[in-house]
FIDREN-501162 format. One record per residue (C-alpha): residue in three letters; x, y, z. Coordinates in nm, 3 decimals, padded with zeros to 5 digits, m for minus. Layout:
REM FIDREN-501162
node rest = ALA; x = X; y = Y; z = Z;
...
***
This chain:
REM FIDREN-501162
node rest = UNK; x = m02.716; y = 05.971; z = 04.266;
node rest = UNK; x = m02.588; y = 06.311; z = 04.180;
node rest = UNK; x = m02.170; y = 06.339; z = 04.127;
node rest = UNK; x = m02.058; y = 06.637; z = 04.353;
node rest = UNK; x = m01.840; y = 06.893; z = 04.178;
node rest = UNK; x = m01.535; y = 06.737; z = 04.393;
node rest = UNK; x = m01.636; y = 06.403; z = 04.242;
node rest = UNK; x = m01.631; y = 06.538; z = 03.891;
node rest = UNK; x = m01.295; y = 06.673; z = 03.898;
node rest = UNK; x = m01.128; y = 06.391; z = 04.034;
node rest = UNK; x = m01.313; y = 06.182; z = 03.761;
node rest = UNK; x = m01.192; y = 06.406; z = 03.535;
node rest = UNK; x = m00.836; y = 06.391; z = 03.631;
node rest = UNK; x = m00.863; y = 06.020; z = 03.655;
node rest = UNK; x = m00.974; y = 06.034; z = 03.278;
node rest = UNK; x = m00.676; y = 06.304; z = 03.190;
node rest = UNK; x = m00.401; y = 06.037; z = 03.353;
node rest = UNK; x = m00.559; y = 05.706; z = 03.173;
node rest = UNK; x = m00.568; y = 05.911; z = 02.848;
node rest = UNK; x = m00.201; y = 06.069; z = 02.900;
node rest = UNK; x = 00.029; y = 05.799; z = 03.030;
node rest = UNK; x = 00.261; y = 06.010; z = 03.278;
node rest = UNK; x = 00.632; y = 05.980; z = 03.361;
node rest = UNK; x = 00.794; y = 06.019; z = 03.643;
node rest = UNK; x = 01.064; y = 06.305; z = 03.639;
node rest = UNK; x = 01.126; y = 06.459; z = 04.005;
node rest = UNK; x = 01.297; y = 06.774; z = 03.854;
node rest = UNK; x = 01.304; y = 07.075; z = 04.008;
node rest = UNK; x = 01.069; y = 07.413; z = 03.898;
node rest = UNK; x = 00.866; y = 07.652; z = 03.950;
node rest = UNK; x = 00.504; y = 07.818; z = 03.976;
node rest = UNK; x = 00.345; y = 08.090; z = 03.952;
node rest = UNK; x = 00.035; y = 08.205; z = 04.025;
node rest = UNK; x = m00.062; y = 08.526; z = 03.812;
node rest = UNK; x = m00.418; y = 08.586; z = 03.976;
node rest = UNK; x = m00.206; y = 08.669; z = 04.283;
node rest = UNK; x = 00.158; y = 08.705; z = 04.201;
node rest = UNK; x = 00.270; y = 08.465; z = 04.376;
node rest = UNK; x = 00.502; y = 08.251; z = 04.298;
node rest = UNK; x = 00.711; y = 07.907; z = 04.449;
node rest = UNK; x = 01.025; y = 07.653; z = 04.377;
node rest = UNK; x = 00.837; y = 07.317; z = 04.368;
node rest = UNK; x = 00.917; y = 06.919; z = 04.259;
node rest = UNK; x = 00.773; y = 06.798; z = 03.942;
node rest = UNK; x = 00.669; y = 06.451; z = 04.039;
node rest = UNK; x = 00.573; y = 06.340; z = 03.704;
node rest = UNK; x = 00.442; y = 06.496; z = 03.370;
node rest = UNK; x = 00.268; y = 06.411; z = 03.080;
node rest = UNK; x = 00.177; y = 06.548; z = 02.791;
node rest = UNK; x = m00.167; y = 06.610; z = 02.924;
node rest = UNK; x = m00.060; y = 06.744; z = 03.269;
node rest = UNK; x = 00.177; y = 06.782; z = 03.588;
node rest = UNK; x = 00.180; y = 06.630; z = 03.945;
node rest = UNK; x = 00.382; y = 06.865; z = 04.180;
node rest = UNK; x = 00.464; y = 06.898; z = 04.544;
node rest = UNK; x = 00.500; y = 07.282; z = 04.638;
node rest = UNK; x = 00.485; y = 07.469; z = 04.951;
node rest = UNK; x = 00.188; y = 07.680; z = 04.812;
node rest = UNK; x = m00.128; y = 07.446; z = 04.753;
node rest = UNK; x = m00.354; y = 07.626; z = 04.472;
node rest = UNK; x = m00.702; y = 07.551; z = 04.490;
node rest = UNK; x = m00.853; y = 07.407; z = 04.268;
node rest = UNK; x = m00.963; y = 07.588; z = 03.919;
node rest = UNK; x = m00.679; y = 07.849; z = 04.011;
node rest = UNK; x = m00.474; y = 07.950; z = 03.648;
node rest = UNK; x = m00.131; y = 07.900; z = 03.732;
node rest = UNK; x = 00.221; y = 07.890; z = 03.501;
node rest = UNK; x = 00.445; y = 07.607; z = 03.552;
node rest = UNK; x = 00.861; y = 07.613; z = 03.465;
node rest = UNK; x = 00.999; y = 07.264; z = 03.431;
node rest = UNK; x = 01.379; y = 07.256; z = 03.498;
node rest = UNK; x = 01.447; y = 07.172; z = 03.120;
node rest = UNK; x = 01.104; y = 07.117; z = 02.951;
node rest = UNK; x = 01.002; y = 07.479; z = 02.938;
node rest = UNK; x = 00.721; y = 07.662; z = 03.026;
node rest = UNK; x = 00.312; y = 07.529; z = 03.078;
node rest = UNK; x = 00.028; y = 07.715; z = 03.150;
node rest = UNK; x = m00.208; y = 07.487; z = 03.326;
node rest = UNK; x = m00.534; y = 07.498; z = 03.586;
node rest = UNK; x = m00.497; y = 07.317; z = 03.905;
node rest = UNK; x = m00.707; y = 06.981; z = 03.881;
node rest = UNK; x = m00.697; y = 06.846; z = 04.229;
node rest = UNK; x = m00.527; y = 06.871; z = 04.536;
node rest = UNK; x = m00.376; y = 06.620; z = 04.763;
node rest = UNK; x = m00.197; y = 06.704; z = 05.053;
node rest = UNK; x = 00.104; y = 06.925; z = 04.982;
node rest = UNK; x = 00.087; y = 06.806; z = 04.631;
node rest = UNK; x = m00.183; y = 06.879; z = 04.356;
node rest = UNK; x = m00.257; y = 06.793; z = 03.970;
node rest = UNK; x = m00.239; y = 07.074; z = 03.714;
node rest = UNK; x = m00.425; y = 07.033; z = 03.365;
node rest = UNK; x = m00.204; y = 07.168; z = 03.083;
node rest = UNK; x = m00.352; y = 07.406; z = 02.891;
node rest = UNK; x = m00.195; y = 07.388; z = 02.535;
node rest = UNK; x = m00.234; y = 07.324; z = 02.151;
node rest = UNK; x = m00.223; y = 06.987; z = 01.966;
node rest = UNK; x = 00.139; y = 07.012; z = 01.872;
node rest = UNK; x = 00.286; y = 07.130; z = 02.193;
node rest = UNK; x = 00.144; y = 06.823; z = 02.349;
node rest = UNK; x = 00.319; y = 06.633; z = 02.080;
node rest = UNK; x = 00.605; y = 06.820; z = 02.176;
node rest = UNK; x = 00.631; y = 06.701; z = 02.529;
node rest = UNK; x = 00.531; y = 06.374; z = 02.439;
node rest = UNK; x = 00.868; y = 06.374; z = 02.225;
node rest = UNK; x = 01.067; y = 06.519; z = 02.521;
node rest = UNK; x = 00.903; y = 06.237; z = 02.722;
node rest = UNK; x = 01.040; y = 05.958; z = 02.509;
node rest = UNK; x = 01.395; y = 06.072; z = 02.521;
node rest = UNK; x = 01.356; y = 06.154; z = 02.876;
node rest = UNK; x = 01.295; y = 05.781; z = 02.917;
node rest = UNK; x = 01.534; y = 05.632; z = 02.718;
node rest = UNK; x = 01.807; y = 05.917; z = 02.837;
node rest = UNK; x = 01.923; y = 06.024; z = 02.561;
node rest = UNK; x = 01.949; y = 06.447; z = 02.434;
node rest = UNK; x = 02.291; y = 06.364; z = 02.414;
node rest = UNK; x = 02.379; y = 06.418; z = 02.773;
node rest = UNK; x = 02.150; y = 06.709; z = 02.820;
node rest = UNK; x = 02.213; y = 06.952; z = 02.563;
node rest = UNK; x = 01.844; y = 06.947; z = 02.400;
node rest = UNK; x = 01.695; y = 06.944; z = 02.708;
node rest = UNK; x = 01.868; y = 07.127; z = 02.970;
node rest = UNK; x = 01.890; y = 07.439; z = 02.686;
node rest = UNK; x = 01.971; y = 07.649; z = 02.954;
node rest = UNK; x = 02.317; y = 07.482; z = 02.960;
node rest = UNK; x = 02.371; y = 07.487; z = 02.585;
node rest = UNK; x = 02.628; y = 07.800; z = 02.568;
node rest = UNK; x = 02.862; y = 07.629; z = 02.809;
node rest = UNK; x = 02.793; y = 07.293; z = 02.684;
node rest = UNK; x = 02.729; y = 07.241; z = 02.296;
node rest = UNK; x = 02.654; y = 06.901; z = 02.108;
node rest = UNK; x = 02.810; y = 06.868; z = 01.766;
node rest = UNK; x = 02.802; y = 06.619; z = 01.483;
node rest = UNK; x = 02.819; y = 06.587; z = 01.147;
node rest = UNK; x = 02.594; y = 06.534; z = 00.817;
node rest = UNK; x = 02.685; y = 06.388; z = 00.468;
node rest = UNK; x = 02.536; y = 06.604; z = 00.167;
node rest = UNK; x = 02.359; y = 06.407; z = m00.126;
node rest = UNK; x = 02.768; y = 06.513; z = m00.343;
node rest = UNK; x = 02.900; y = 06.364; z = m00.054;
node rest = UNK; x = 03.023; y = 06.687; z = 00.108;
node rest = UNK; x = 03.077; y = 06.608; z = 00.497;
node rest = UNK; x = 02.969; y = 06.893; z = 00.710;
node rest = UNK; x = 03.002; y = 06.963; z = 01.080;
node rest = UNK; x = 02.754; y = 07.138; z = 01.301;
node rest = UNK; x = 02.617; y = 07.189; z = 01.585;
node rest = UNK; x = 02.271; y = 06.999; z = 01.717;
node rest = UNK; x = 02.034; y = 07.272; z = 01.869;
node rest = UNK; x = 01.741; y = 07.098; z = 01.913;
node rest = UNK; x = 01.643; y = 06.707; z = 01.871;
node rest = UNK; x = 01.292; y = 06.459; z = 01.858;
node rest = UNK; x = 01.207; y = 06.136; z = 01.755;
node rest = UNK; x = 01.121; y = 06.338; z = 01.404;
node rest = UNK; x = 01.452; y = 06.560; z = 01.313;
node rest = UNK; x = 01.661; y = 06.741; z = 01.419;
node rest = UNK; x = 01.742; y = 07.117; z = 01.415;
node rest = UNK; x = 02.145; y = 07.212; z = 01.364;
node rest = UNK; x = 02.363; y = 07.556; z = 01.384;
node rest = UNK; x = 02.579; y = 07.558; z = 01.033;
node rest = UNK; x = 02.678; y = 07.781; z = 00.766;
node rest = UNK; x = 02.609; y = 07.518; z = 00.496;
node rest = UNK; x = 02.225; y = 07.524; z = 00.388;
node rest = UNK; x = 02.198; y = 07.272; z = 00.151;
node rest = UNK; x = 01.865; y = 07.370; z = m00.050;
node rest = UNK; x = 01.476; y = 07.232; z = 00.069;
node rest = UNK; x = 01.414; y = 06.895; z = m00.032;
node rest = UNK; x = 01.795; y = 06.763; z = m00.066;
node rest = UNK; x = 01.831; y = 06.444; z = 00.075;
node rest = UNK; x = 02.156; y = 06.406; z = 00.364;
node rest = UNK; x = 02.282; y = 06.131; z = 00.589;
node rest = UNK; x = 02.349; y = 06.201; z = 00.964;
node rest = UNK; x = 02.535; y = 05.935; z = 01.178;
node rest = UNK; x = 02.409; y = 05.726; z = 00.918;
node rest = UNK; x = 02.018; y = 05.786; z = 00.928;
node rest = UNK; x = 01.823; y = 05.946; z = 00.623;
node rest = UNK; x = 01.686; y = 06.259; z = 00.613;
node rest = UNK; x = 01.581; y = 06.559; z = 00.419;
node rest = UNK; x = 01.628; y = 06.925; z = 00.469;
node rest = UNK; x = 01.282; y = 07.074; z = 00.554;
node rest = UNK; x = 01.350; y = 07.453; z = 00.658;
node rest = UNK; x = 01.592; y = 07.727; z = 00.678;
node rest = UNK; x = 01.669; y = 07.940; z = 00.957;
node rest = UNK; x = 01.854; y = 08.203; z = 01.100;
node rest = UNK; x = 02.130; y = 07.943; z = 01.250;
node rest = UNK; x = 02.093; y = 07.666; z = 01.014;
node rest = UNK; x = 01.894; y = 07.410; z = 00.898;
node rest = UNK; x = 01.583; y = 07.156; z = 01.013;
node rest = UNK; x = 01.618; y = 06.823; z = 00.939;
node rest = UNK; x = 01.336; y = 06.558; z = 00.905;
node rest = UNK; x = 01.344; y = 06.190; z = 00.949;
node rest = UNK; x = 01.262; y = 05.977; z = 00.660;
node rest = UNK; x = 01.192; y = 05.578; z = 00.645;
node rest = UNK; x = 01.117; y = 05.355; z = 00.893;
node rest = UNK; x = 01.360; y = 05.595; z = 01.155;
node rest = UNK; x = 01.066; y = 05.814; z = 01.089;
node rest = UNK; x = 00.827; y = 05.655; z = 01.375;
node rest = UNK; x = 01.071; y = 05.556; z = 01.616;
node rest = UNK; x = 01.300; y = 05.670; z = 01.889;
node rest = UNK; x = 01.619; y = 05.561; z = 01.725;
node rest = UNK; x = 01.690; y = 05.840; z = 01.545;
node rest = UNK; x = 01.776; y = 06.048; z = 01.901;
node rest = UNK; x = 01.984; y = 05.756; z = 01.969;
node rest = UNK; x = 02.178; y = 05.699; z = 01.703;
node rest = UNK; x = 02.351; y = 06.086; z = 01.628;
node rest = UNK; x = 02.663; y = 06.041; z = 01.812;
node rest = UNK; x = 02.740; y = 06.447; z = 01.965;
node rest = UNK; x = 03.044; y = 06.529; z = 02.096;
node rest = UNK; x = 03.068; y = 06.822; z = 02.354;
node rest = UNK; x = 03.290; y = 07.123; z = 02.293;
***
């Protein structure tokens, strides 16, 4: 027997949840609906890095585009998946590494860590900065600020850029310098640290 079209989304999302294991959050957000304008504060009821389940007072239908804000993930476009009630399912639509992205943010988000919010709730970083401190390969100790964290590096704000490829120690986990920017330096994990969630742990951050 024929699948309606009803039947094949919900397969679909079915599918989407096995093949994104989702989280549940309840944070606070907000869509909008560009076709229309419209837009809506709403509950994020869990996310993955595949998708969204929210509870809003406007109900999409399904297909509809639609931009999502999560209070401290960012911003998703998406496409509404199904609907359930006052809730519905939104598919994200984004590229390979932005899923891996969230999928990082996920991890932490479990495991509470982002030293007390300031990677994740950016928003909050002027009023509310994380520092630490790195050892250079001379042994030169140098404090900084964290900007941004994952289970893979970490970004920080200083004024000492040790060159690409030099080897440094923060809160006692290896890594290497892998970029430049405007504010500082990227950081990546080496060793075993590498494929864990550990290295979020383990860089101790003390607010100013």
């Amino acid at each position: 027997m024929a699948m309606t079209d009803a039947e094949q989304v919900d397969g679909k999302a079915g599918a989407e949840r096995r093949r994104f294991p989702r989280v549940e959050l309840g944070l606070p957000g907000r869509l909008f609906i560009p076709a229309d304008s419209r837009e809506a504060r709403c509950t994020i009821a869990d996310l993955s890095p595949g998708g969204a389940a929210i509870t809003c007072e406007i109900v999409p239908e399904v297909g509809t585009a639609v931009v999502l804000y999560v209070d401290g993930f960012g911003r998703f476009e998406g496409t509404v998946r199904r609907c359930e009630g006052s809730g519905f399912g939104i598919e994200f639509v984004c590229t390979p590494s932005k899923r891996e992205r969230i999928a990082e943010q996920l991890i932490l988000f479990k495991n509470k860590t982002l030293m007390d919010d300031s990677v994740l709730r950016r928003h909050e970083r002027s009023s509310r900065k994380g520092f630490a401190k790195f050892t250079r390969a001379d042994g030169q100790v140098v404090h900084c600020e964290v900007t941004d964290i994952s289970v893979g590096g970490v970004s920080l704000k200083t004024d000492v850029k040790p060159p690409i490829g030099e080897f440094v120690l923060i809160a006692q986990i290896a890594g290497r310098v892998a970029r430049h920017h405007n504010d500082g330096i990227g950081i990546e994990f080496i060793g075993q640290e590498k494929a864990t969630d550990h290295s979020a742990h383990s860089i101790s951050v003390v607010r100013s």
